[in-house]
DSSP file (Angstrom, degrees, kcal/mol; ACC not computed):
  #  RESIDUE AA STRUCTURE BP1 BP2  ACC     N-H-->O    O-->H-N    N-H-->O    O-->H-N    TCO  KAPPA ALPHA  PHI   PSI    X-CA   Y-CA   Z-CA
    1    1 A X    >         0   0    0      0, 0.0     3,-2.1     0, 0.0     0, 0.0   0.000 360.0 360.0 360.0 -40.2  125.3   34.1   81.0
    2    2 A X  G >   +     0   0    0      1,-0.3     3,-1.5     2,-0.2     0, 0.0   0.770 360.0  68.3 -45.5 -43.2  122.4   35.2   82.7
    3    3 A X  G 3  S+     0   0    0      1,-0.2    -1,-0.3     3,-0.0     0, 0.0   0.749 100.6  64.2 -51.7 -17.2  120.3   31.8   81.9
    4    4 A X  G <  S+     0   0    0     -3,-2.1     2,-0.7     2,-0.1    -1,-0.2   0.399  82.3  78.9 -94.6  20.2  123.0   30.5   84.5
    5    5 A X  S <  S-     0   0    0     -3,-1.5     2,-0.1    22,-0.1    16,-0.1  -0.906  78.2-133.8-124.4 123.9  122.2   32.2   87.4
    6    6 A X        -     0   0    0     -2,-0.7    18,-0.1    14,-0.3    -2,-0.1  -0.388   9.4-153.0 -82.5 156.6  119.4   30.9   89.3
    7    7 A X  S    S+     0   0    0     -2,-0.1     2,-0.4     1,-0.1    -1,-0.1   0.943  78.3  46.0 -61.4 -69.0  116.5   32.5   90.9
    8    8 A X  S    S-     0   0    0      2,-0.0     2,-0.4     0, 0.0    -1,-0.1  -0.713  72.6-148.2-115.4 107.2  115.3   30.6   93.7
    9    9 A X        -     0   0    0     -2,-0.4    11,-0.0     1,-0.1    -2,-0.0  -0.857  17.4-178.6 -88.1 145.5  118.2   29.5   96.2
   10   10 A X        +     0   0    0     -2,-0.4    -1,-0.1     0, 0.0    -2,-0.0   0.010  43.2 142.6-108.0  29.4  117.2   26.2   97.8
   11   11 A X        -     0   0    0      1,-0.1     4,-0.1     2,-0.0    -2,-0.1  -0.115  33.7-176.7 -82.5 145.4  120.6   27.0   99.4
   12   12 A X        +     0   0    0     64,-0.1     2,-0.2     2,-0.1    -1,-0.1   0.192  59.7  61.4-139.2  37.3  120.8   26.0  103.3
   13   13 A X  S    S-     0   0    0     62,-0.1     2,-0.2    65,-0.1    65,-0.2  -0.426 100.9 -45.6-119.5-152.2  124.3   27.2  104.1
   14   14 A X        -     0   0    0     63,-0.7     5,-0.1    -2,-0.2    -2,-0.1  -0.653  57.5-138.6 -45.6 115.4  126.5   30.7  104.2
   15   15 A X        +     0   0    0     -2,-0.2     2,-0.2    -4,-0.1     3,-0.1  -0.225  42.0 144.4 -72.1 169.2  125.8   32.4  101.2
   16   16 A X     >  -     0   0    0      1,-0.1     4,-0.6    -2,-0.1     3,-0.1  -0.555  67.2 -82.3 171.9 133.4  128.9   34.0   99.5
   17   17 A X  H  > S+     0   0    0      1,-0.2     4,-1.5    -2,-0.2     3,-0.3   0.558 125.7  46.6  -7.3 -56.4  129.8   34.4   95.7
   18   18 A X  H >> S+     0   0    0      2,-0.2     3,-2.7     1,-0.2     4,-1.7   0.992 108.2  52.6 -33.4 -72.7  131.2   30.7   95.5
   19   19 A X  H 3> S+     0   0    0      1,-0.3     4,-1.4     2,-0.2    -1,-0.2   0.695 111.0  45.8 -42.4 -35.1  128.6   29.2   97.1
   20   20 A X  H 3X S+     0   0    0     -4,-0.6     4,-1.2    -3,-0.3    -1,-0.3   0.667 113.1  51.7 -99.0  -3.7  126.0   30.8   94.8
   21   21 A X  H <X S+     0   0    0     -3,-2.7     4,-1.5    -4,-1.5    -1,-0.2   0.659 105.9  56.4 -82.8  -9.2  128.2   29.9   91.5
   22   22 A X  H  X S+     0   0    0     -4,-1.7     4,-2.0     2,-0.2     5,-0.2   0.830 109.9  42.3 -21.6 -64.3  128.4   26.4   92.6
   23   23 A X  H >X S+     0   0    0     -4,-1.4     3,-2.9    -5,-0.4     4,-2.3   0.968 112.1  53.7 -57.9 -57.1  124.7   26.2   92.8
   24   24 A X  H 3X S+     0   0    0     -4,-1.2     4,-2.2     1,-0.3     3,-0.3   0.812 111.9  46.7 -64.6 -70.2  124.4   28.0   89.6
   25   25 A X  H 3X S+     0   0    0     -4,-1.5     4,-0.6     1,-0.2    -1,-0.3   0.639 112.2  47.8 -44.9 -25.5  126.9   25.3   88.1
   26   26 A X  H <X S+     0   0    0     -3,-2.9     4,-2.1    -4,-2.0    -2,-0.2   0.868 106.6  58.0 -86.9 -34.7  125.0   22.0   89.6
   27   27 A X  H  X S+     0   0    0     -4,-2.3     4,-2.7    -3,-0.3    -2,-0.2   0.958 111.6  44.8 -68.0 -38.4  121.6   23.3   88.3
   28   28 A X  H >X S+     0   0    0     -4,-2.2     3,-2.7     1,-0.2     4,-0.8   0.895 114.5  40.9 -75.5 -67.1  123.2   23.4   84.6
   29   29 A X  H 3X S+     0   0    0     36,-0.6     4,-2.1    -4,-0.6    -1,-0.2   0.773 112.3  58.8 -34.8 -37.3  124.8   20.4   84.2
   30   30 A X  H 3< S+     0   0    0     -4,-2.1    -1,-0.3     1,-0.2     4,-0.2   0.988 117.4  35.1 -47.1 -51.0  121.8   19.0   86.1
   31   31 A X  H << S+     0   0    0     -3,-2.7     3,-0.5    -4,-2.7    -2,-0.3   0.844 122.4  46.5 -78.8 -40.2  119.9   20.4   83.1
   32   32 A X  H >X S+     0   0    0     -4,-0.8     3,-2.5     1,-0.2     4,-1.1   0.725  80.8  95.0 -73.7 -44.8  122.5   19.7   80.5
   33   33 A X  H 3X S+     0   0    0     -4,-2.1     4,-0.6     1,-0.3    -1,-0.2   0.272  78.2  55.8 -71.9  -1.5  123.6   16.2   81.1
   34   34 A X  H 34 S+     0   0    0     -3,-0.5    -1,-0.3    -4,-0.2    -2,-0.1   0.623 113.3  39.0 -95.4  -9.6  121.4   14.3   78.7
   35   35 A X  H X4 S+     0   0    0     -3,-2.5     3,-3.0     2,-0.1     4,-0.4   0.870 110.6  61.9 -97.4 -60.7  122.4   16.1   75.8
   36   36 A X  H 3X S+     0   0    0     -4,-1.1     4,-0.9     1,-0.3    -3,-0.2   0.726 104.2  51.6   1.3 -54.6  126.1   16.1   77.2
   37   37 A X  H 3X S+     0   0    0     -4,-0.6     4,-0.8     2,-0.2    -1,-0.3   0.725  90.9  78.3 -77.4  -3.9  126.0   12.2   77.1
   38   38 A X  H X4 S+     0   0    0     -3,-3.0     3,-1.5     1,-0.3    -2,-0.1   0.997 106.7  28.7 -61.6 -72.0  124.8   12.0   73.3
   39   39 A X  H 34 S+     0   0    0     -4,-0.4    -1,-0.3     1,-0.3    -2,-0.2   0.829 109.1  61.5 -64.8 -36.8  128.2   12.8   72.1
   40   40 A X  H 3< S+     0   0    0     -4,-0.9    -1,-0.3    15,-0.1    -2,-0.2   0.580  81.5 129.4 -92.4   9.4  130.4   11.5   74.4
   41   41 A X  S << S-     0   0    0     -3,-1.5     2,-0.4    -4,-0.8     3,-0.0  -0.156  78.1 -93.5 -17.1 134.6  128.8    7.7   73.7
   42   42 A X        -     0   0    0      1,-0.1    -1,-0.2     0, 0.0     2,-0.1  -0.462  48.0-129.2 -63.5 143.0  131.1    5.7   73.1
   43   43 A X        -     0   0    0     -2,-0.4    -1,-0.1    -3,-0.1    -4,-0.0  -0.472  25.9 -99.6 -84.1 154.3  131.5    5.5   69.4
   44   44 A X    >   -     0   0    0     -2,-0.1     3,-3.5     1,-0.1    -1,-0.1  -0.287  27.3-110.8 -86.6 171.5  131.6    2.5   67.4
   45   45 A X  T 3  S+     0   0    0      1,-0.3    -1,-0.1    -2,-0.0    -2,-0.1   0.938 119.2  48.3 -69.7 -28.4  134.6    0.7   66.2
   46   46 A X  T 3  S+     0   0    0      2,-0.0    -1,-0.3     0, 0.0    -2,-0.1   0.678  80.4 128.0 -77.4  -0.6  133.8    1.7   62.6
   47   47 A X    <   -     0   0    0     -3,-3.5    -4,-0.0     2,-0.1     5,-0.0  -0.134  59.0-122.0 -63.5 140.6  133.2    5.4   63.4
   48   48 A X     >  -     0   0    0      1,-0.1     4,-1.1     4,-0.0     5,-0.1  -0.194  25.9-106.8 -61.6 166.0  135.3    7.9   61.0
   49   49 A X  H  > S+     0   0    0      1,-0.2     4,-2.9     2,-0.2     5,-0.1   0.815 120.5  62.9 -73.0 -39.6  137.7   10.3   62.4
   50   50 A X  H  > S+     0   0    0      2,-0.2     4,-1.2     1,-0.2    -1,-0.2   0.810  95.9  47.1  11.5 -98.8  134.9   12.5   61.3
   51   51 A X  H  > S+     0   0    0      2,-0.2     4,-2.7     3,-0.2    -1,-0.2   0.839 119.9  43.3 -19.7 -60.5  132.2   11.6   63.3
   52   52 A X  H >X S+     0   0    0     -4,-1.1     3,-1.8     1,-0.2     4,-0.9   0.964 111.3  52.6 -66.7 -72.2  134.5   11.6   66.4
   53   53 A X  H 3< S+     0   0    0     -4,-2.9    -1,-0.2     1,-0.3    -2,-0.2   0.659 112.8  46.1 -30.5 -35.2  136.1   14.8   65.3
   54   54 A X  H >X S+     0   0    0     -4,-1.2     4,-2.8     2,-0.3     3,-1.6   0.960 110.3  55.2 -78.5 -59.0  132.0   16.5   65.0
   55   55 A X  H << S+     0   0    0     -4,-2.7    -2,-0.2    -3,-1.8    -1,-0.1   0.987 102.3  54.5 -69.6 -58.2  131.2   15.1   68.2
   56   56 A X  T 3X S+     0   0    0     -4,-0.9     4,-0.6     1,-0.2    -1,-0.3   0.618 103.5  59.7 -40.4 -13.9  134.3   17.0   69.9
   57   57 A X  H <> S+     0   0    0     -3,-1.6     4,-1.8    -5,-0.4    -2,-0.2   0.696 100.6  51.7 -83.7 -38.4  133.0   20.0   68.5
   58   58 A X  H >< S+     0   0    0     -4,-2.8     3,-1.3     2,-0.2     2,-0.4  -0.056 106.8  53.8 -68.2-145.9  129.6   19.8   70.5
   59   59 A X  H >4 S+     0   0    0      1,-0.4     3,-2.9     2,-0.1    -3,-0.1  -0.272 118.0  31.7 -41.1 -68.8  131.2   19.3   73.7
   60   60 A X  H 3< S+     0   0    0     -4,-0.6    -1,-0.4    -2,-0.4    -2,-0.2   0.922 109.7  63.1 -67.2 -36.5  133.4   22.2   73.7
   61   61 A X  T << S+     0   0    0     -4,-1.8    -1,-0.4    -3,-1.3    -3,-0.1   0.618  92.1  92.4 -75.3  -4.8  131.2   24.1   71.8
   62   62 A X  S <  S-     0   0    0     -3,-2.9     2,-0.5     1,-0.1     3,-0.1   0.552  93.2 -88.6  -7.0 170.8  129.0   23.5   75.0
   63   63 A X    >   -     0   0    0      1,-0.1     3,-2.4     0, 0.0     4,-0.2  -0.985  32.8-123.3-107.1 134.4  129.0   26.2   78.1
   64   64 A X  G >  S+     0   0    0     -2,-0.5     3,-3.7     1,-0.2     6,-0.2   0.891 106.1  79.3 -45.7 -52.5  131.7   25.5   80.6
   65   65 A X  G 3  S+     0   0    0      1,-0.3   -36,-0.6    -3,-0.1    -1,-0.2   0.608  86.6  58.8  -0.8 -53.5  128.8   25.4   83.1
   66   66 A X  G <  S+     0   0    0     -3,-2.4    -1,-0.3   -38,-0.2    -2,-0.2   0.436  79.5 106.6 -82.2  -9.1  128.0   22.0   81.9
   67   67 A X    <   -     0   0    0     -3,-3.7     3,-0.2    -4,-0.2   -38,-0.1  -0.451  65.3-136.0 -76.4 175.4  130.9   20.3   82.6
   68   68 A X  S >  S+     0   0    0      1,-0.2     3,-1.7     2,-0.1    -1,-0.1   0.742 101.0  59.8 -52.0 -32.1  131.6   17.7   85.5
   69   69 A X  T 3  S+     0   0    0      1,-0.3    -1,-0.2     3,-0.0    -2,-0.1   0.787  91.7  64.7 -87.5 -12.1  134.7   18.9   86.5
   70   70 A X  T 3  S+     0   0    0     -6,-0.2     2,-0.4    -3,-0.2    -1,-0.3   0.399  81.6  92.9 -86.8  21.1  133.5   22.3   87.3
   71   71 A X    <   -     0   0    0     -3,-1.7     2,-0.5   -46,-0.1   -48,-0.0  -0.778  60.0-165.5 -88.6 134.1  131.1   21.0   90.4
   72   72 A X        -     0   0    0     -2,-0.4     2,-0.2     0, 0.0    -2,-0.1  -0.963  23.1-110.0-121.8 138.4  132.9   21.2   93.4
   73   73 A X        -     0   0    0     -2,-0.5    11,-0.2     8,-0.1     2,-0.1  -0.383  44.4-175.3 -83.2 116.4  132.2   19.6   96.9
   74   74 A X        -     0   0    0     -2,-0.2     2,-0.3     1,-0.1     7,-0.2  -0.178  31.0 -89.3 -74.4 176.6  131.1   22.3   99.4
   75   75 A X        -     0   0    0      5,-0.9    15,-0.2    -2,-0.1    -1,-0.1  -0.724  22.8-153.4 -61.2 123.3  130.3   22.5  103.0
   76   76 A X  S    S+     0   0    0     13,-1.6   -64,-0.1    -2,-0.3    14,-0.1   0.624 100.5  34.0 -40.8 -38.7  126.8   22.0  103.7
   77   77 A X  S    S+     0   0    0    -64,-0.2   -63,-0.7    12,-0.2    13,-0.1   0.888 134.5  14.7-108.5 -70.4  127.3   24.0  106.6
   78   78 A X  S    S-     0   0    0    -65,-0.2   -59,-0.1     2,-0.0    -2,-0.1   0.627  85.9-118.6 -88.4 -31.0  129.9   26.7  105.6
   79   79 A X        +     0   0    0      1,-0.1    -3,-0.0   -60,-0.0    11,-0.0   0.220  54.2 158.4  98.7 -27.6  130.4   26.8  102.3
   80   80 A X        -     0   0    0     -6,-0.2    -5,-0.9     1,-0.1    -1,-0.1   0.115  32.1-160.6 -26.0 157.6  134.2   25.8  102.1
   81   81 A X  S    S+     0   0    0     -7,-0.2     2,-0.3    -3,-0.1     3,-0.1   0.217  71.0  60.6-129.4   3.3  135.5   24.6   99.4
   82   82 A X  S    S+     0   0    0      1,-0.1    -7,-0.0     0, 0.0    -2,-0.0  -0.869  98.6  25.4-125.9 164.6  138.7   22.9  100.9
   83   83 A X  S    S+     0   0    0     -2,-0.3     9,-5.1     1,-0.2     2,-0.5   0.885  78.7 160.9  35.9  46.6  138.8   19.7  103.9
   84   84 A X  E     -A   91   0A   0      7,-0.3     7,-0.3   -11,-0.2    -1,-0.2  -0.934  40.8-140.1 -86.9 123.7  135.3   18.5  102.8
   85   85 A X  E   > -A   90   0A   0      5,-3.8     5,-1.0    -2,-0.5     4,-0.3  -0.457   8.0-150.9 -86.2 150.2  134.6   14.9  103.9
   86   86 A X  T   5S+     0   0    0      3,-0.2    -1,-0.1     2,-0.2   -12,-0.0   0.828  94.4  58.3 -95.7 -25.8  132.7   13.6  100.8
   87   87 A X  T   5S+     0   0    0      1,-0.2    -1,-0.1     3,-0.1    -2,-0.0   0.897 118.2  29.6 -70.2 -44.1  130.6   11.0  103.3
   88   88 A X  T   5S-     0   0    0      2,-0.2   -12,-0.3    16,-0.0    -2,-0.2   0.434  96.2-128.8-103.0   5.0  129.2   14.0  105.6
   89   89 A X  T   5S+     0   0    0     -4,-0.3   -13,-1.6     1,-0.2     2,-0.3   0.932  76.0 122.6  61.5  36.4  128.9   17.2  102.8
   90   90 A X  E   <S-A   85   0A   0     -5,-1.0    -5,-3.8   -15,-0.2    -1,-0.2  -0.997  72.1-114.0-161.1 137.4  130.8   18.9  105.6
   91   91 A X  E  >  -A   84   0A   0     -2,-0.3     4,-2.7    -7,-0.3    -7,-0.3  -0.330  42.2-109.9 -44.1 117.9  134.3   20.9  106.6
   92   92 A X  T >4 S+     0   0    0     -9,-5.1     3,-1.0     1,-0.2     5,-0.3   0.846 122.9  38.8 -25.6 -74.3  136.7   19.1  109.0
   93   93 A X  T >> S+     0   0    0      1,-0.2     4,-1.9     2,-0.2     3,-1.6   0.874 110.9  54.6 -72.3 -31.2  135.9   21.6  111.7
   94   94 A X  H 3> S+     0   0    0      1,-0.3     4,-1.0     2,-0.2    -1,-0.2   0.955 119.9  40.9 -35.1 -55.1  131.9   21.9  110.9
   95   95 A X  H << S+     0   0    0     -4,-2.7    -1,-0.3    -3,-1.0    -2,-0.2   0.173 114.6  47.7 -76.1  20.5  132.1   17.9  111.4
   96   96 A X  H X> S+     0   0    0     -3,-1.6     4,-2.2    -4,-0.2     3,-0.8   0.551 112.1  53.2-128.8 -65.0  134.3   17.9  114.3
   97   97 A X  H >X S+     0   0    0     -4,-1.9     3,-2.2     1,-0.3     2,-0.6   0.699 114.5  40.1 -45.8-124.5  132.0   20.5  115.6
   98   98 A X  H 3X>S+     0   0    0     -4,-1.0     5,-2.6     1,-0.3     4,-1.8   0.273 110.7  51.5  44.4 -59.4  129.0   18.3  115.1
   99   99 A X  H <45S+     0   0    0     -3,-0.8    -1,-0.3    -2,-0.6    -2,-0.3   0.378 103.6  53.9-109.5   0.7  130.0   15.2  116.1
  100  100 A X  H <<5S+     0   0    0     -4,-2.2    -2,-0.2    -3,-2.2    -3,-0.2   0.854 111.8  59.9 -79.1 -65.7  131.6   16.5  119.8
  101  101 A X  H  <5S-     0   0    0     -4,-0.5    -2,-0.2    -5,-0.3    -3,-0.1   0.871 115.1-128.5 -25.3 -70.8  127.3   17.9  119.7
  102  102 A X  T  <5S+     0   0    0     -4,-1.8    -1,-0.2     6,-0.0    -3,-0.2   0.329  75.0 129.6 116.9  28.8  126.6   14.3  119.4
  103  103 A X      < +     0   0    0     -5,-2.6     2,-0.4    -6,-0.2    -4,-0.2   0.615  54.5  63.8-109.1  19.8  124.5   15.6  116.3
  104  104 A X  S >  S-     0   0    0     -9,-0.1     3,-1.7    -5,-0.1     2,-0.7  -0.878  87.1-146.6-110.0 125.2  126.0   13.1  113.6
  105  105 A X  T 3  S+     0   0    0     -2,-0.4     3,-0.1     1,-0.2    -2,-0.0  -0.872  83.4  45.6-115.6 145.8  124.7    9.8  115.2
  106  106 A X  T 3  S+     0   0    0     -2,-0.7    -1,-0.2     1,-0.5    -7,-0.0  -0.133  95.4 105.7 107.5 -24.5  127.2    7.0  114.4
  107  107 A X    <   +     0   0    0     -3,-1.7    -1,-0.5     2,-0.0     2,-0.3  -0.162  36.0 152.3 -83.8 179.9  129.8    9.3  115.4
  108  108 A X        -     0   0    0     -3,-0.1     2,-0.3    -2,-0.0    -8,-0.1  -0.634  48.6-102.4 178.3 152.4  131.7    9.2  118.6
  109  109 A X        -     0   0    0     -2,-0.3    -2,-0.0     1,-0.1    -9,-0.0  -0.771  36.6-130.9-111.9 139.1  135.1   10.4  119.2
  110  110 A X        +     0   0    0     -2,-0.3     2,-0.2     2,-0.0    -1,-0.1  -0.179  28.4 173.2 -74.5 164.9  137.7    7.6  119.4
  111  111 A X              0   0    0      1,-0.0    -2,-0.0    -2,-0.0     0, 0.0  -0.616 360.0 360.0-172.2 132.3  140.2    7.4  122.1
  112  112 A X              0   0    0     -2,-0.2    -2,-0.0     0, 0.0    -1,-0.0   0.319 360.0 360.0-144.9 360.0  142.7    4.5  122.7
């Protein structure tokens, strides 16, 4: 477990447990993801049940670490982990906040 915990933050928001198992989770799957696609290839139409069966034992037999599903989009800003806009890395109110600054340019607040 220890290989999964990074060193070196290159972190540039509010640190907090999440935040730093996040990171910890993007740097393995970063590290992981070319042997991760070996097996999950699609297999060819002649492959045995076998074959498949072998290749489904590498993936789980994997570290949870490496999967996709266990990245989740944070706050740049905050750290949040809920009502992150996926265009701006950022928390409704962090971007709300932000863009009344005038410090997302493009942004402007509508009124009609």
């Amino acid at each position: 477990m220890s290989m999964f915990r990074s060193k070196k933050f290159d972190l540039g928001c509010f640190t907090n447990v999440k935040v730093i198992r996040d990171h910890s989770k993007r740097k393995a799957f970063e590290a992981a993801e070319p042997e991760r696609q070996v097996p999950s290839s699609p297999p060819a139409k002649d492959a045995t049940t076998r074959t498949r069966a072998v290749a489904q034992l590498q993936l789980t037999q994997m570290h949870c670490y490496t999967r996709p599903t266990q990245i989740r989009n944070r706050c740049i800003m905050g750290g949040k982990g809920r009502g992150v806009l996926r265009d701006f890395k950022m928390s409704r109110f962090n971007f709300r906040m932000q863009a009344v600054l005038g410090n997302i340019p493009g942004v402007k607040k509508a009124s009609w």
